[in-house]
C-alpha positions in Angstrom: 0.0 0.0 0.0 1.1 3.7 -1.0 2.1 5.4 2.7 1.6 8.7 0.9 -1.9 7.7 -0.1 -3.4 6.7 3.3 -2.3 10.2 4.4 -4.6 12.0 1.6 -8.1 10.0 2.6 -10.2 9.5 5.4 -11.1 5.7 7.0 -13.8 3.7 8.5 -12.3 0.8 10.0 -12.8 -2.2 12.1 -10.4 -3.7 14.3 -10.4 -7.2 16.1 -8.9 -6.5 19.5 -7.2 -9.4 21.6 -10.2 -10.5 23.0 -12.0 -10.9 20.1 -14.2 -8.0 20.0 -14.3 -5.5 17.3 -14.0 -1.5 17.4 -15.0 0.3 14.6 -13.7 3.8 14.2 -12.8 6.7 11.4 -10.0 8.3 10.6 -7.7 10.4 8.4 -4.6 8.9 9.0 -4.7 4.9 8.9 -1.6 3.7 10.1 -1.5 6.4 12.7 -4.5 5.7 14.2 -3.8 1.8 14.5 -0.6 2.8 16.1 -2.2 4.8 18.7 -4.8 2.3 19.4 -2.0 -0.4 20.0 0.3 2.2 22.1 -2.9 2.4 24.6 -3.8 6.3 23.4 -6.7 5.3 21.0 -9.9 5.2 22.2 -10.6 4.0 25.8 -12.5 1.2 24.6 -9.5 -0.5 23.2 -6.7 0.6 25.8 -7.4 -2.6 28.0 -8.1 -5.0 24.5 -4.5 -4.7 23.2 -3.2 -6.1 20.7 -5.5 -4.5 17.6 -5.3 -5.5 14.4 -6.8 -3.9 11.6 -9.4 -6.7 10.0 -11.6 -4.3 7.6 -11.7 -0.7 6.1 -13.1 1.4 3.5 -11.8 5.0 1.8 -13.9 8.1 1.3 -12.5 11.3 -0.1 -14.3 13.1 2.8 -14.8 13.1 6.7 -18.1 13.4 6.5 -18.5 9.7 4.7 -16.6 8.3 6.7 -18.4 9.4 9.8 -21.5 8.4 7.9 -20.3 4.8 7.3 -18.7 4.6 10.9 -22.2 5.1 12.4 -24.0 2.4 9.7 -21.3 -0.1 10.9 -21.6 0.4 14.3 -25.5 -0.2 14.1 -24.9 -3.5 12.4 -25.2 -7.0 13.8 -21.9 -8.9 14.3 -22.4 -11.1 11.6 -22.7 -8.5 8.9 -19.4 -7.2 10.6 -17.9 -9.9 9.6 -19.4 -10.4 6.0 -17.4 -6.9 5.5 -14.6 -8.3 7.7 -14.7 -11.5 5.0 -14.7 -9.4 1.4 -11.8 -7.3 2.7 -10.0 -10.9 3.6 -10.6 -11.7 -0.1 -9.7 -8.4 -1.8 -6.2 -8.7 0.1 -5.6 -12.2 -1.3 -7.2 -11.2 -4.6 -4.9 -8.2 -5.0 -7.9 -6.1 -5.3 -6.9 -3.6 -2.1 -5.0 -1.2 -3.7 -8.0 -0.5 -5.9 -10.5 -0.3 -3.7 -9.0 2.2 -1.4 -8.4 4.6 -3.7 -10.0 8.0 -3.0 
């Protein structure tokens, strides 16, 4: 993945914490954000859940869709979760990453 280009968009993400729960979060800065989740400064949900990993995300060119999609996600049942959670899985095997986060 281009480092420059995950600077330029903004994120709706999920992560799996170590327990097995997920957090699901926006953001304009991808790899930042992770980063501060796993150093304990994220959000206080996932300070006492570390390890994070990120399992889904999607790119929108502005906050305000991402904010949007971060509050649809949140209001969905587990399972969907982790139909998104699935279809990112394959679009990393499949190559198809790049071209779906592009904003």
């Amino acid at each position: 993945m281009n480092r420059n280009h995950l600077n330029h968009c903004n994120y709706t993400y999920l992560l799996q914490c170590a327990d097995g729960t997920l957090y699901c979060g926006w953001t304009n800065h991808l790899e930042k954000r992770i980063a501060s989740h796993n150093a304990g400064t994220g959000a206080k949900y996932t300070r006492s859940r570390r390890p994070v990993k990120l399992v889904w995300c999607e790119s929108f060119l502005t906050k305000q869709e991402a904010m949007r999609r971060e509050y649809r996600v949140k209001r969905m049942p587990r399972a969907k979760k982790q139909q998104l959670i699935d279809s990112f899985q394959g679009a990393i095997e499949s190559n198809d990453f790049l071209h779906e986060q592009e904003c």
